[in-house]
N, C-alpha and C positions, 0 to 999 in steps of 0.2 A: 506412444509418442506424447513427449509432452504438449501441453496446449496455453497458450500465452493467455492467462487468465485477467491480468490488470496494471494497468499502470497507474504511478504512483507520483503524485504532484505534490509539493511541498508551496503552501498557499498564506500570505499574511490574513486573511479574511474566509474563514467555510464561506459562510454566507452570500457574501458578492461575487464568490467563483461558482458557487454551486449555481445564484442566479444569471452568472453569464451565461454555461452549460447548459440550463437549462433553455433560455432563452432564443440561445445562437444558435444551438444544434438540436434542441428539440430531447437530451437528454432527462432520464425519469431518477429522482431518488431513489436509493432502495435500502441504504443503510446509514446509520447514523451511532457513532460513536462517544465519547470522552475516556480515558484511559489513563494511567499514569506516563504511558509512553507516550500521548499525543491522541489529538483530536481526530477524527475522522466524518469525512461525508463521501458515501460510496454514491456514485452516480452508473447508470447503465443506458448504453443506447439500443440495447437489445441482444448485442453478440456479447460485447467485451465491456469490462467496467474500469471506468477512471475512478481514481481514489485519491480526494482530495484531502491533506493534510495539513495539520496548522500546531504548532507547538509550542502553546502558552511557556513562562516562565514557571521553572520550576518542572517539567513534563522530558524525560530522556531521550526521545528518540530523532531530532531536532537537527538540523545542520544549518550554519552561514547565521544564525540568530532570527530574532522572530519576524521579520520581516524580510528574511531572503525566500525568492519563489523559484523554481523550479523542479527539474525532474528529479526524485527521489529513489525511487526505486520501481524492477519490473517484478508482478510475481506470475507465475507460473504454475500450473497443477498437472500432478506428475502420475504416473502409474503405479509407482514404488520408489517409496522417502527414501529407502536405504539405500537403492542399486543406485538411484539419483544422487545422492551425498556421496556415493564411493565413485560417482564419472566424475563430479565434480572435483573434488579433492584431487583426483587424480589427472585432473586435468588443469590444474593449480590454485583453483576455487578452495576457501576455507570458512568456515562454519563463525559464524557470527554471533546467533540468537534465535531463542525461540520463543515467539510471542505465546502467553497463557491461553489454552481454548477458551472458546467463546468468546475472548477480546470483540467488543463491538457486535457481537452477534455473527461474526462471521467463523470460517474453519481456521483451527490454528495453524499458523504461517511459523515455519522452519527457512532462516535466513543466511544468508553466504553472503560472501563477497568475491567478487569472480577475480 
């Protein structure tokens, strides 16, 4: 089964969001990025991890320009990438991108759009 691994916040500021998160809710750092596709600050409250986003000029992965905020994307960790790409497809989802491993130190992330 899959398991809803994180969600995915598009933020004008890491900084001032990762310090709200932290602050408001008590959440802990645990990743930290710069990429060519965009910025990252992984926060975790112990089950599930918010992943804050921010995409300077010039960085790809970016919507609404560099000051629009919110929800970006959810990701999800699956038991099997393939049989997962062939429900999705098949259920109208199609294949978007595939971030390079290690990106930010985390697992490489295979992307769709539902």
């Amino acid at each position: 089964m899959a398991k809803l691994r994180h969600i995915a916040m598009q933020v004008p500021d890491l900084e001032k969001a990762a310090q709200f998160y932290e602050k408001v809710f008590g959440m802990k750092r645990v990743a930290r990025g710069d990429t060519p596709y965009g910025n990252v600050q992984m926060m975790s409250d112990g089950v599930i991890n918010l992943a804050l986003l921010n995409f300077p000029e010039g960085t790809i992965g970016g919507k609404g320009g560099p000051n629009w905020a919110g929800l970006h994307h959810v990701g999800f960790v699956v038991d099997n990438q393939q049989v997962t790409a062939s429900l999705i497809e098949e259920n109208g989802g199609e294949y978007f991108t595939k971030l390079p491993e290690g990106i930010a130190g985390l697992m490489a992330e295979v992307k769709y759009k539902d």
